[in-house]
C-alpha positions as CSV (number, residue, x, y, z in Angstrom):
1,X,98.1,114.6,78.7
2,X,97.7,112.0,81.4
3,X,99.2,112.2,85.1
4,X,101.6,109.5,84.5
5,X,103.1,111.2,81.0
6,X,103.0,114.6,83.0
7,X,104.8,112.6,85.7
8,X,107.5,110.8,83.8
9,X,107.8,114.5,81.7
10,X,108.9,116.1,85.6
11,X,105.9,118.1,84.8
12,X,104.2,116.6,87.8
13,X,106.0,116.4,91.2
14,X,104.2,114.5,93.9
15,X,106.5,116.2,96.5
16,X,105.0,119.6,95.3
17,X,101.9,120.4,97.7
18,X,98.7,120.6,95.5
19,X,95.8,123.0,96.7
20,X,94.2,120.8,99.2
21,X,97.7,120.6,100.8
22,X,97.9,124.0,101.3
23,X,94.4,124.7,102.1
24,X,94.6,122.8,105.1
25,X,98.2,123.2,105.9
26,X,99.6,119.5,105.2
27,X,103.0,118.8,105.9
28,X,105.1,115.5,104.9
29,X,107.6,115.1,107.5
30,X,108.8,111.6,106.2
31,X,108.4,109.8,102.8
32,X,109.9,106.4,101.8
33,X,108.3,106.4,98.2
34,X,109.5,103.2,97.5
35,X,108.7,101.7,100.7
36,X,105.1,103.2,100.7
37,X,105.9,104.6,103.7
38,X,105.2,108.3,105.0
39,X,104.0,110.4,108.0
40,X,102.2,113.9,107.2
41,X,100.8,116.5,109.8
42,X,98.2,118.7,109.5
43,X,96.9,121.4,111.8
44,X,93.3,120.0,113.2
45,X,91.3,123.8,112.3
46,X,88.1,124.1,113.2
47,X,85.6,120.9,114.0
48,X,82.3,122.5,114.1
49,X,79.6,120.9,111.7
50,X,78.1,124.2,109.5
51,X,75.0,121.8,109.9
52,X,74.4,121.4,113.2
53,X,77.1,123.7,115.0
54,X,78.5,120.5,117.3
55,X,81.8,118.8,116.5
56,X,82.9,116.7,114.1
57,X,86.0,115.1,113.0
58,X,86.6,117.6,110.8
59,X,88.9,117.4,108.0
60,X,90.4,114.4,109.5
61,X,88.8,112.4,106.2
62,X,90.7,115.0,103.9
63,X,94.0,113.8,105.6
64,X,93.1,110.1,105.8
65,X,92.6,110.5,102.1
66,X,95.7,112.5,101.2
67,X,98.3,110.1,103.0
68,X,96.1,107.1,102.1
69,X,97.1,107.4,98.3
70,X,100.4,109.0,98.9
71,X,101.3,105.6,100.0
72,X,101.0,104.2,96.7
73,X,102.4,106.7,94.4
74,X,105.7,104.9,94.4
75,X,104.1,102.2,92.2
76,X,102.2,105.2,89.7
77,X,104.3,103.1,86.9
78,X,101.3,100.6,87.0
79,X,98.9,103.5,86.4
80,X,97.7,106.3,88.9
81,X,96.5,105.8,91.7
82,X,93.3,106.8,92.7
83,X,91.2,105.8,95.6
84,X,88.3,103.6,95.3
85,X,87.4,102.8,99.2
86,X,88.3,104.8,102.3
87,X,87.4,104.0,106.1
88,X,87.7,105.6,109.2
89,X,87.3,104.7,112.3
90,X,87.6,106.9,115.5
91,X,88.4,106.3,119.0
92,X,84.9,106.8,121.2
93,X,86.9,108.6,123.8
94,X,88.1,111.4,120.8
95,X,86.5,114.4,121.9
96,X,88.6,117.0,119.9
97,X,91.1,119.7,120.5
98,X,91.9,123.4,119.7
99,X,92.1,124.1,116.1
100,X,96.1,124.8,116.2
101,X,96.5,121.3,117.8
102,X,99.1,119.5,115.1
103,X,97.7,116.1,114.0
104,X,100.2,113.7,113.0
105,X,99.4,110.8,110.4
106,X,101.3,107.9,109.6
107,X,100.6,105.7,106.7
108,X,102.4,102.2,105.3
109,X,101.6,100.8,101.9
110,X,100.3,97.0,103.3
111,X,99.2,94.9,99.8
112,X,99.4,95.2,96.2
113,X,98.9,93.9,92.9
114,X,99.0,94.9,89.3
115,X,95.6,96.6,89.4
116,X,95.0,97.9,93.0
117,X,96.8,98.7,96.1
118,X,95.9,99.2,99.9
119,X,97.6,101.2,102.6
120,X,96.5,101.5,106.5
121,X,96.7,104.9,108.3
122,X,97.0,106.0,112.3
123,X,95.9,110.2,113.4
124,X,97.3,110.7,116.4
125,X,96.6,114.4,118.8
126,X,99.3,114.5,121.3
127,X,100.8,111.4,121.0
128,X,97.4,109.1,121.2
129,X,95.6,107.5,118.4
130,X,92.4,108.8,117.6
131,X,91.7,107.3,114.6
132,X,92.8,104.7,111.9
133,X,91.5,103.0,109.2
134,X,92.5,102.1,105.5
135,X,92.2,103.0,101.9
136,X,92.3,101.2,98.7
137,X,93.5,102.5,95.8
138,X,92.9,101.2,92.0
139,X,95.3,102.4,89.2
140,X,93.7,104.0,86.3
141,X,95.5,105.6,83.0
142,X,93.9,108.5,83.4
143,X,93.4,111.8,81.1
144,X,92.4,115.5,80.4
145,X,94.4,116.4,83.6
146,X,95.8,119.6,84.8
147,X,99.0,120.4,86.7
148,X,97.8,123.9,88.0
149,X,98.7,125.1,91.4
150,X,95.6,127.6,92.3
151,X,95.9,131.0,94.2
152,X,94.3,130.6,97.4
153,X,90.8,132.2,97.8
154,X,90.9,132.5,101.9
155,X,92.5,135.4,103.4
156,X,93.8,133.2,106.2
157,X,92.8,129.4,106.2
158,X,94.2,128.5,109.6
159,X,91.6,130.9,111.0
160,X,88.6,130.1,108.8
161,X,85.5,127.3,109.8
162,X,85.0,123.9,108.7
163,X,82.6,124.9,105.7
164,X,84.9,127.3,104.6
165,X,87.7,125.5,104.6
166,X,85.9,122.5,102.6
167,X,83.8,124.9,100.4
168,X,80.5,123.6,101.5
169,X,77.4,125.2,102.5
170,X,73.7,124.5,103.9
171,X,71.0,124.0,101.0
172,X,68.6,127.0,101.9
173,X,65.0,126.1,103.1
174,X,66.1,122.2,102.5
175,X,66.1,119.0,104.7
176,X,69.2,119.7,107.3
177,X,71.1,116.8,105.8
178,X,72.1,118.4,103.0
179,X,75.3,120.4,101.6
180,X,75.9,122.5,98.9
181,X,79.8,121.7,97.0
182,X,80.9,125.5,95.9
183,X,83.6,125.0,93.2
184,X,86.6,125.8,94.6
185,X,89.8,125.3,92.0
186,X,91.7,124.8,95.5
187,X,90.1,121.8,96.5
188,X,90.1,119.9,93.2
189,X,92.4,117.1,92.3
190,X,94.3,116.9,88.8
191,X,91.2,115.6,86.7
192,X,89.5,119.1,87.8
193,X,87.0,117.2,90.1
194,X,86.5,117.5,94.1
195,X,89.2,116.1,95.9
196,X,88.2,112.3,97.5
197,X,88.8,113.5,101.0
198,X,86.8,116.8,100.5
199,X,83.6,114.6,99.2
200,X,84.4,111.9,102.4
201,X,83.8,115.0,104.7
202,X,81.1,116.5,102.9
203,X,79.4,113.0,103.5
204,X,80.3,113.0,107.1
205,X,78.6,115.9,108.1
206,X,75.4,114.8,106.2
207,X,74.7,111.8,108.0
208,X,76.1,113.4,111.2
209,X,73.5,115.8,110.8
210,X,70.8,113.3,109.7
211,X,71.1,110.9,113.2
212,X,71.5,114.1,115.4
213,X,68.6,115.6,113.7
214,X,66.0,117.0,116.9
215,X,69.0,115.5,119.1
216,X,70.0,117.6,122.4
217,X,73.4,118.6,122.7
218,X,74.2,116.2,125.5
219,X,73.1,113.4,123.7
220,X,74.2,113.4,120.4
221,X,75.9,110.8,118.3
222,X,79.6,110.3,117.5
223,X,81.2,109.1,114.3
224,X,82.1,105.7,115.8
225,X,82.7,104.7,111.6
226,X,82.7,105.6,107.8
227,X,83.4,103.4,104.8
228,X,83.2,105.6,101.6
229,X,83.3,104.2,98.1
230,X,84.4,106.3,95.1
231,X,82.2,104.8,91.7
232,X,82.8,107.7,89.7
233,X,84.2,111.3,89.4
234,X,82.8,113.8,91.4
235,X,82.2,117.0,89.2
236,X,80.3,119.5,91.7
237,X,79.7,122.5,89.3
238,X,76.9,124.1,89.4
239,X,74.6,122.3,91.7
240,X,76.7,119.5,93.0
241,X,76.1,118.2,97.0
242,X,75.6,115.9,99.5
243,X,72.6,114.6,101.2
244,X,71.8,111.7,103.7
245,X,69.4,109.5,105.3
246,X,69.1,107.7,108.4
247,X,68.6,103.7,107.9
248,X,68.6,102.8,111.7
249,X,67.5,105.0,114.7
250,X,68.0,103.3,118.1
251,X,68.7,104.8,121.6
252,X,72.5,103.8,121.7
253,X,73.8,103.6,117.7
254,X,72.8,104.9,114.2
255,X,73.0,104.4,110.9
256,X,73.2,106.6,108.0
257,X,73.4,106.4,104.4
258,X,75.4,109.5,102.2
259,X,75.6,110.5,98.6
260,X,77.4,112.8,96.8
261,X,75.4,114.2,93.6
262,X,77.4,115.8,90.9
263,X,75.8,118.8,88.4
264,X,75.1,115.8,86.0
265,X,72.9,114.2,88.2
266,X,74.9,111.2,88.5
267,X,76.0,110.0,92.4
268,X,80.0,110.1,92.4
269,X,80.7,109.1,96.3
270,X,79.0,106.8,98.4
271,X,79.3,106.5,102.3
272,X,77.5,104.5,105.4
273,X,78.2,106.1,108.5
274,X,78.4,104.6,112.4
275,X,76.9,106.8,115.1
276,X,77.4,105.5,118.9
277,X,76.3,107.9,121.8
């Protein structure tokens, strides 16, 4: 059955939160369906790359890509939608918080048409914007999909780290750019594949890791930007990950490429990552 028949059955409820919601403790606050309109928050957890032990921006990209779509669920009746593009950008001055700091996201549905849809997003800590972007969104039929609400595998999430929390883990005895996706039913979206803003992070913390690699803690680079495109499915069982290269190397900015490999072989999730020190 597809998402829309499971949707128009009441099978499906949008309001419901799925596992990724309640692995990373997502709340929506406000929600105009119609309008495209909602605001979300989410506790910030822990920012530390399981690459290179320095922060990150976390699982602000899960977030990003949670609200991004939610924005367009009020026009599923054309299809589901599912994103295709997502981009972040972060304030240079963001330097993080504590991991109970609340981050508050607002999202609007901007443009539409009978095959796609884009929304723009704000993260704010405290008040201030740290981050915005935008995500586009193409609507598919869709099929073979599950409504299943998993048990949660984490004793406590709201205490556990980053690679926890996204399932992810270092390749043993490989380059340091490189991630191992653990199937986790929590993080997996309704087709049973990994969850667009789980594969965005995965890919942030690879090319992090790539420009910073042999960098000195006081002179690493910053996520200044990401633009991540979604070609296919992301199916990470057995031996699914991410891995990245650096294009560009300079004294001031970087550049890095990231993929996201699934167990067929076949890259799902593309990314090109800004680094500014």
């Amino acid at each position: 059955m597809s998402i829309a028949e499971l949707d128009e059955a009441g099978a499906y409820d949008i309001d419901v939160p799925d596992g990724v919601r309640l692995r990373f403790g997502m709340r929506t606050t406000d929600y105009h369906e119609k309008r495209g309109v909602l605001t979300m928050h989410m506790p910030l957890g822990d920012t530390r790359s399981p690459l290179t032990g320095e922060y990150t921006v976390g699982a602000a990209l899960v977030l990003a890509d949670t609200i991004g779509s939610a924005a367009a669920f009020g026009l599923r009746g054309r299809g589901w939608p599912v994103t295709t593009e997502l981009v972040l950008q972060v304030d240079p001055a963001f330097t993080g918080g504590s991991p109970t700091d609340e981050v508050a996201a607002s999202c609007e549905l901007v443009a539409s048409s009978a095959s796609r849809a884009r929304s723009r997003y704000e993260l704010l800590l405290d008040g201030r914007a740290f981050a915005s972007g935008s995500a586009t969104m193409a609507f598919v039929a869709g099929a073979g999909v599950t409504n299943a609400r998993p048990a949660e595998s984490l004793s406590d999430p709201r205490a556990a780290r980053l690679a926890e929390l996204l399932a992810v883990e270092p390749v043993p005895e490989a380059d340091r750019a490189e991630l191992r996706q653990r199937v986790d039913p929590m993080l997996l979206n309704a087709t049973g594949h990994v969850h667009g803003g789980v594969a965005a992070s995965g890919l942030a913390l690879v090319a992090d890791a790539a420009v910073n690699a042999g960098a000195a803690n006081d002179r690493c680079f910053r996520l200044a930007t990401i633009t991540v495109n979604y070609i296919r499915p992301f199916a990470c069982e057995p031996d699914g990950g991410y891995r990245a290269a650096v294009v560009r190397g300079g004294t001031s900015m970087a550049i890095a490429d990231a993929v996201a490999t699934g167990a067929n072989g076949k890259d799902g999730v593309l990314a090109r990552a800004t680094f500014y020190r």
